[in-house]
C-alpha positions, -999 to 999 in steps of 0.1 A, spaced: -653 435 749 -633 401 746 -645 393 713 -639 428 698 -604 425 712 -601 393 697 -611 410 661 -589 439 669 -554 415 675 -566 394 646 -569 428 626 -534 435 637 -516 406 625 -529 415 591 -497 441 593 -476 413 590 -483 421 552 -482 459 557 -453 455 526 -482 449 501 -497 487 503 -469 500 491 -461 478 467 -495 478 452 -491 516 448 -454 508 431 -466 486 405 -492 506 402 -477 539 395 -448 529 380 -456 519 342 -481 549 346 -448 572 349 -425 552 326 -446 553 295 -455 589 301 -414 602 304 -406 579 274 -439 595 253 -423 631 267 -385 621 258 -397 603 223 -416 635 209 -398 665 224 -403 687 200 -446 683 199 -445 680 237 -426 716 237 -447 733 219 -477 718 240 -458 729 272 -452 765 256 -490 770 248 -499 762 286 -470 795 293 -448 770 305 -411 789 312 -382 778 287 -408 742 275 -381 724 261 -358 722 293 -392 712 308 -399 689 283 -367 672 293 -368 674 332 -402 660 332 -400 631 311 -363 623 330 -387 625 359 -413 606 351 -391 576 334 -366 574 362 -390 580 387 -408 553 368 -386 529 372 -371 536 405 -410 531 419 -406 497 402 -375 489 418 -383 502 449 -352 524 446 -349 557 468 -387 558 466 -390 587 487 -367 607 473 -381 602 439 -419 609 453 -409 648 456 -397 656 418 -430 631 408 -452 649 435 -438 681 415 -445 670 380 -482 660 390 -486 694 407 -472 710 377 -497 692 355 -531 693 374 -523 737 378 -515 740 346 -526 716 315 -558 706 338 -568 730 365 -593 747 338 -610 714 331 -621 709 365 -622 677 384 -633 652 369 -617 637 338 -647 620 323 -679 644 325 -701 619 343 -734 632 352 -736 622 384 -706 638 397 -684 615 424 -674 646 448 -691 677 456 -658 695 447 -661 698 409 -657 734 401 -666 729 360 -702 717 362 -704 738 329 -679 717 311 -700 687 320 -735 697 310 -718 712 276 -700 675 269 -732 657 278 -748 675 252 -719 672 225 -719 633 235 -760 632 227 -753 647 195 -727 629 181 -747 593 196 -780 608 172 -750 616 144 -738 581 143 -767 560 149 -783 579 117 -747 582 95 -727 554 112 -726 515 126 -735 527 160 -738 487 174 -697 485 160 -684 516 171 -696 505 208 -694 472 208 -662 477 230 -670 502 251 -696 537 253 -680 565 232 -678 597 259 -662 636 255 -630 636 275 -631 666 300 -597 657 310 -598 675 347 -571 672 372 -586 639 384 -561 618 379 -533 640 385 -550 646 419 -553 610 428 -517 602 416 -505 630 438 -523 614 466 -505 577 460 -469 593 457 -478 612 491 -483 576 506 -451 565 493 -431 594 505 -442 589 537 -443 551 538 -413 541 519 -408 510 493 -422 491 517 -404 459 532 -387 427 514 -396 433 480 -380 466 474 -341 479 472 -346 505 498 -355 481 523 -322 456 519 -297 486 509 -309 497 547 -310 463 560 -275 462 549 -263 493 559 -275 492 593 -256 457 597 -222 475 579 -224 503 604 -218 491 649 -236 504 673 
């Protein structure tokens, strides 16, 4: 019993660093967000019509308060600049995305075989890409350079589910409860200050 409460305080002083969490999931999210909003902002026009097929009301206006979103959002995460505030429009935007341009894909965004979680509701999708995939690899290694195409990397079918849309809703959930974390973030000296500006 001693030792494991010796492990447990040791364990414990580890939050002395509880700041890092968050600011993992900042630096983490943030250029994710920023290059997204300025990809949105830079090609309204494409990105409208993409938001009309997927029966999105009045796309351009959507166009523009997503990618604002996303690219202040962005770059408040970075900052560490009203970081829970700016987790609900983002938490929105990912919600928005995952029911609407992926909810028909399924989970997962690459069509592994072997699925990761028992959830995936397109099973379909993945047996019909593995089978594209295996036809296009017998396409190029009788037509193409197979050994350069892959030299970088396998060629795969993107199934493009709501995967990482998901998973990005899960890390902005963390935040908005959480915060900026402490030290290295403007949220946590803008209330430092403020709660030395203001007796009692």
């Amino acid at each position: 019993m001693r030792l494991l409460l010796s492990l447990q305080r040791s364990l414990d002083a580890t939050r002395a660093f509880d700041f890092l969490g968050p600011l993992a999931l900042r630096i983490y999210l943030a250029p994710i967000f920023i290059l997204a909003g300025s990809n949105k902002l830079a090609n309204v026009e494409n990105v409208t019509h993409w938001f009309a097929s997927l029966g999105l009301p009045v796309p351009q206006l959507m166009v523009y308060l997503a990618g604002l979103t996303e690219l202040i959002g962005g770059i408040c995460l970075l900052a560490g600049l009203a970081v829970r505030w700016f987790a609900i429009p983002l938490m929105v935007t990912m919600a928005v995305a995952a029911a609407t341009a992926h909810w028909d894909n399924g989970w997962h965004v690459l069509p592994e075989r072997e699925l990761t979680v028992p959830w995936e509701w397109r099973k379909d999708l993945i047996a019909g890409a593995a089978e594209r995939k295996e036809k296009a690899m017998t396409l190029l290694q009788t037509h193409g350079d197979i050994d350069w195409l892959t030299e970088y990397g396998n060629i795969t079918v993107l199934k493009n589910g709501v995967e990482f849309a998901a998973t990005y809703f899960v890390m902005l959930l963390v935040l908005f409860f959480t915060g900026a974390g402490r030290f290295i973030s403007l949220d946590y000296w803008i209330a430092r200050s403020v709660q030395r500006s203001v007796p009692g």
